[in-house]
C-alpha positions in Angstrom: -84.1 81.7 10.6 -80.4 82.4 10.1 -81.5 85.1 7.6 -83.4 86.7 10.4 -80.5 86.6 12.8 -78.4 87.9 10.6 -81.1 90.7 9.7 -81.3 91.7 13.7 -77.6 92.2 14.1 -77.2 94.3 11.5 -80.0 96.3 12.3 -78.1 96.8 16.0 -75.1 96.9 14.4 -76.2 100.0 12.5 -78.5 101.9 15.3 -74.9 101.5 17.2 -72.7 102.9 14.5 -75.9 105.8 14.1 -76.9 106.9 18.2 -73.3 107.3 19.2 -72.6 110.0 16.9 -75.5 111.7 16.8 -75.3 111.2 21.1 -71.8 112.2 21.3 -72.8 115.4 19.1 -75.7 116.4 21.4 -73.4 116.3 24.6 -70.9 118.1 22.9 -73.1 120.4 21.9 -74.6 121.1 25.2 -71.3 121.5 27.4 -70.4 124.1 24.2 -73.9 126.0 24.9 -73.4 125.7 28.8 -69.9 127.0 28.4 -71.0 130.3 26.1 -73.9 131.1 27.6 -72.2 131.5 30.7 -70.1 133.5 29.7 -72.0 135.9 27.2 -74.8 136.3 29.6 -74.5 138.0 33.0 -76.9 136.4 35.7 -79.2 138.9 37.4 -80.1 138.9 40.7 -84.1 138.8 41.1 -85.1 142.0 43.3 -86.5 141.5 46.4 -90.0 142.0 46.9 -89.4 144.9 49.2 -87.5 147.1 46.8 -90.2 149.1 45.2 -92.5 149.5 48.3 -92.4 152.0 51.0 -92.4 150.4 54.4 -95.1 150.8 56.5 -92.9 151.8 59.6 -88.8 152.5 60.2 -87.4 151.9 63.8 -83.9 152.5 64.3 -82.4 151.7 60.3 -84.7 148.7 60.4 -87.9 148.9 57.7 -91.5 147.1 59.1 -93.7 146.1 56.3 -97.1 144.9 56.9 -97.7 141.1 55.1 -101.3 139.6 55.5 -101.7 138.7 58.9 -97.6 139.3 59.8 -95.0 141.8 59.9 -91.0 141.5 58.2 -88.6 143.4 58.8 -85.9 143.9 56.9 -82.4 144.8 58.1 -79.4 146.5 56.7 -75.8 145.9 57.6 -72.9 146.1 55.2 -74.7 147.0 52.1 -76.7 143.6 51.9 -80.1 143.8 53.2 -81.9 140.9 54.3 -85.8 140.3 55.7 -87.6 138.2 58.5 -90.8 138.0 59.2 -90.8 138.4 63.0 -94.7 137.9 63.9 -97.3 135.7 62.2 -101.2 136.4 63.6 -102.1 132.9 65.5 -104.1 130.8 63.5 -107.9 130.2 64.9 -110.2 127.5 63.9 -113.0 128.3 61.4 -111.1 132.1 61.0 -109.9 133.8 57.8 -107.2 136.5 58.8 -106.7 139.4 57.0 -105.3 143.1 57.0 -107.4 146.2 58.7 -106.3 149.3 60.1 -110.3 149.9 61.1 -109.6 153.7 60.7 -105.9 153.7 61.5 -103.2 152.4 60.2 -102.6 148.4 59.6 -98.7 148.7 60.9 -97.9 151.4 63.3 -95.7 152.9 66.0 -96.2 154.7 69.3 -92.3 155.3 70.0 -92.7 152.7 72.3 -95.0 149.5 70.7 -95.2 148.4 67.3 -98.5 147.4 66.7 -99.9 145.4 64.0 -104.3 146.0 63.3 -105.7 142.8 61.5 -109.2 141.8 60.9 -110.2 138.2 62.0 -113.8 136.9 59.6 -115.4 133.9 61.6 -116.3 131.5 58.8 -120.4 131.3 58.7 -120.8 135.0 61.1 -119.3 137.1 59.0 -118.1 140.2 60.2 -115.0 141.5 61.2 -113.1 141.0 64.7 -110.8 143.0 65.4 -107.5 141.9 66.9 -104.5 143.9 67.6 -101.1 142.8 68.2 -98.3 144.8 69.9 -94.6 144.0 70.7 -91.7 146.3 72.2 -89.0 144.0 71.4 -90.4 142.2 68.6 -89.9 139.1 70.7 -92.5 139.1 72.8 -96.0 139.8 71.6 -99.5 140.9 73.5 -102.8 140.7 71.7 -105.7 143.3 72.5 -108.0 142.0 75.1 -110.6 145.1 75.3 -110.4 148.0 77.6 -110.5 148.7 81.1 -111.2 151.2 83.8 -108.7 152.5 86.5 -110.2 155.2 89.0 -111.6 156.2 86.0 -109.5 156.3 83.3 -109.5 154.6 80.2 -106.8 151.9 79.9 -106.3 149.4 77.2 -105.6 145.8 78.2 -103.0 143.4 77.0 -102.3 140.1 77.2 -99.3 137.5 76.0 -100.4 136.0 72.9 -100.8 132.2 73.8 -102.0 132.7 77.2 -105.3 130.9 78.5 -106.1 133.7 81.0 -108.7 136.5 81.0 -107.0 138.6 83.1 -104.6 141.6 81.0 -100.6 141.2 81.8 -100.5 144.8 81.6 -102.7 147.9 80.5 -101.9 151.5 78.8 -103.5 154.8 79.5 -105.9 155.5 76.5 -104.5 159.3 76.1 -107.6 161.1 73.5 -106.4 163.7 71.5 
């Protein structure tokens, strides 16, 4: 037994005397790679996914670009630009959302409304319902509700997105070109 003892600790002995070394020589040699690597290559900064594309609408310096279902913009100041996305379509059960202009553009402007055209698929029906969403201070947000008549004239109606009732919270003139 005393022969196998002796066998063990020499074996330990000499993995000992072997890993530090070679451990020692690894470290070394990756604070030496961190070290020149920094310094020979210059980190580059990934470009935002806005860069290359166009934006769907401009209001004021600011840039509006249509994402599925949601709308960023993306403001400058000082050089440094830097994007939010403002509005995300409500989420309905048993709907798939997705973008549609139906005709007309999916991201728009009227001088006074932004107004964002999305197509809403009702799992198992098929088809697309269209919503439309509209904000003039990109705070608060009305969806489309259908149309109206007013001593007959065409009117739009609008409701809060969120709200239970049926009734519009307000209405524009439908003005046919």
């Amino acid at each position: 037994m005393s022969k196998l003892f002796k066998v063990i600790r020499e074996t330990k002995v000499l993995r000992i005397i072997f890993v530090l070394p070679v451990a020692a020589a690894l470290l070394t040699g990756c604070e030496f790679y961190k070290s020149g690597s920094v310094e020979s290559e210059k980190e580059v900064a990934p470009t935002a996914w806005w860069e290359p594309l166009e934006p769907d609408v401009t209001i004021n310096g600011d840039e509006f670009y249509a994402g599925t279902c949601s709308i960023t913009r993306v403001t400058g100041s000082g050089g440094e630009k830097s994007a939010e996305v403002i509005f995300k379509v409500p989420s309905r059960l048993f709907t798939q959302c997705s973008n549609s202009g139906r005709g007309e553009k999916v991201l728009d402007y009227d001088g006074e409304y932004i107004v964002l055209r999305v197509c809403e698929i009702t799992y198992g029906a098929g088809g697309c319902g269209g919503d439309s969403y509209r904000s003039a201070d990109f705070e608060n947000w009305e969806e489309h509700i259908g149309v109206t008549w007013i001593n007959g004239e065409e009117y739009e109606a609008w409701r809060k997105v969120g709200s239970k009732s049926s009734k519009a919270d307000s209405v524009k003139k439908v003005v046919r070109e």
